[in-house]
N, C-alpha and C positions, 0 to 999 in steps of 0.2 A: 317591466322587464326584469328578469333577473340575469345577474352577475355571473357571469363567468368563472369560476374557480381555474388559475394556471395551475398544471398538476404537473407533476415531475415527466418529462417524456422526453424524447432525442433530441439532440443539440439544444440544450436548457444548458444553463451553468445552475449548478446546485450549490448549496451552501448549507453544508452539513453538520448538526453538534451531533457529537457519537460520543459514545463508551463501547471499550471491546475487551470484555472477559473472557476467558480461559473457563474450562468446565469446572475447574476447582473453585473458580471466582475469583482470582489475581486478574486484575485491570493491567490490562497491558499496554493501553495508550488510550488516552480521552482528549477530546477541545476543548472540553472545559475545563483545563487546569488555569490558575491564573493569566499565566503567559503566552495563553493558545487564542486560538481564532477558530471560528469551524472553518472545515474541510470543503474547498470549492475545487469543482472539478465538472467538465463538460458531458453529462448526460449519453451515455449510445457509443462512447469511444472509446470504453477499454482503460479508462482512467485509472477504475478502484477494481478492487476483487469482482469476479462476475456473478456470485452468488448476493452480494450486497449490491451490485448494481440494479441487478432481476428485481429485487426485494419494494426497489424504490419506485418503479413505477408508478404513475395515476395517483401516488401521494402529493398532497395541497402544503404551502406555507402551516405552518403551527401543529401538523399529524404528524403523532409519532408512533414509535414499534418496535417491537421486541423482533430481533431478526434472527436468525441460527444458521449459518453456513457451515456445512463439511468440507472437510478438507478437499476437496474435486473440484469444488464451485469459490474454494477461496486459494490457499497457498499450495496446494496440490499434497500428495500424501509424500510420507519420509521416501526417499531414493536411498537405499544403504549401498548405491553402486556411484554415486555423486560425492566421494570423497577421494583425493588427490595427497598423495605426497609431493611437494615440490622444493627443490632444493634452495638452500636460503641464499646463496648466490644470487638469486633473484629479484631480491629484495636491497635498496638501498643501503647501506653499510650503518647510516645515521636513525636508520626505523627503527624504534621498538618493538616488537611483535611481543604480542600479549593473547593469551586465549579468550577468545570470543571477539577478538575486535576483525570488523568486516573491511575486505580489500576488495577496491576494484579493481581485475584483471581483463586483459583483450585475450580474447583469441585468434587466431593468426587467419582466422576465413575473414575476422574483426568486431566479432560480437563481442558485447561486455556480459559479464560475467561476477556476481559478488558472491566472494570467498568466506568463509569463516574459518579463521585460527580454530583449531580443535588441542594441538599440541607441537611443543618446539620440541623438536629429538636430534639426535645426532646426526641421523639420516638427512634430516630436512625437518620440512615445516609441514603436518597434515592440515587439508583444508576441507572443510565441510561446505559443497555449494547447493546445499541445501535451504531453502529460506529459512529461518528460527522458528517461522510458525508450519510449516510443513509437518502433514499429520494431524496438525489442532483443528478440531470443532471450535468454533468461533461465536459468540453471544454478542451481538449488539446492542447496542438501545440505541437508537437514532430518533434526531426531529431534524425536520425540513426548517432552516433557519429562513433562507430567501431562494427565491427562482428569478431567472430573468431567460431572456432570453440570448443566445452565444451570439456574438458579433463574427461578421464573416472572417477579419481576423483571428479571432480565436478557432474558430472551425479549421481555418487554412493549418496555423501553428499546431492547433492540437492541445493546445492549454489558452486556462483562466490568463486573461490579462488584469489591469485595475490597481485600486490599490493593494499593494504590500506582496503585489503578486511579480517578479521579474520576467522582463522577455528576452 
């Protein structure tokens, strides 16, 4: 008899070691730095970008691959209509608002919404709700660290349970 290989497919928990470059080559986030873990996330549910979701199908434990997303299939391309002035009233008296740091805002239908400080003015505060990677071509390297299979709780939730994982 031969073995069965599990391959990455819907409702799996995945357990991912990545690097994701920038087309100049700046590493903008990896699991493999000391203090990381790889990347678990429920297979078929919109977890990670959809262009690295696509990517990961019918891949087994220990294959790995060079991945390339565009901006459509990962953070979507720049919006130069997705920037807000908002006046600093708004903001706690005791924040410090710094450029580039991200705030999570509601909006009043109740969606959340993360901002980017772009500039403090007189005016107010410009905010960039654009994501930082918006517009970037994206490079992976991926390997399938582990597979399992999602327990019905995690399906129901929507997220990895387990260790180091909160519910």
């Amino acid at each position: 008899m031969t073995e069965t290989r599990l391959a990455v497919a819907d409702d799996l928990v995945v357990s991912l070691d990545y690097t994701l470059r920038l087309e100049d080559g700046e590493v903008v986030d990896t699991s493999t730095a000391d203090d990381r873990a790889p990347l678990d996330f429920v297979q078929g549910q919109g977890q990670i970008i959809p262009g690295l979701e696509q990517a990961l199908y019918g891949m087994a434990v220990g294959d790995k691959k060079e991945v390339v997303v565009e901006p459509i299939d990962g953070y979507g391309e720049h919006d130069p209509e997705a920037f807000e002035m908002v006046d600093q009233n708004i903001f706690p008296a005791e924040m410090t608002l710094e450029p580039g740091m991200s705030l999570r805002m509601r909006e009043s239908s109740g969606q959340v919404l993360v901002g980017y400080v772009v500039d403090i003015r007189p005016e107010g505060v410009l905010l960039d709700f654009n994501h930082p990677l918006a517009g970037e071509t994206l490079y992976f390297q991926v390997k399938i660290a582990s597979l399992r299979a999602a327990t019905e709780e995690e399906l129901t939730h929507g997220h990895v349970h387990g260790p180091g994982h909160e519910h």
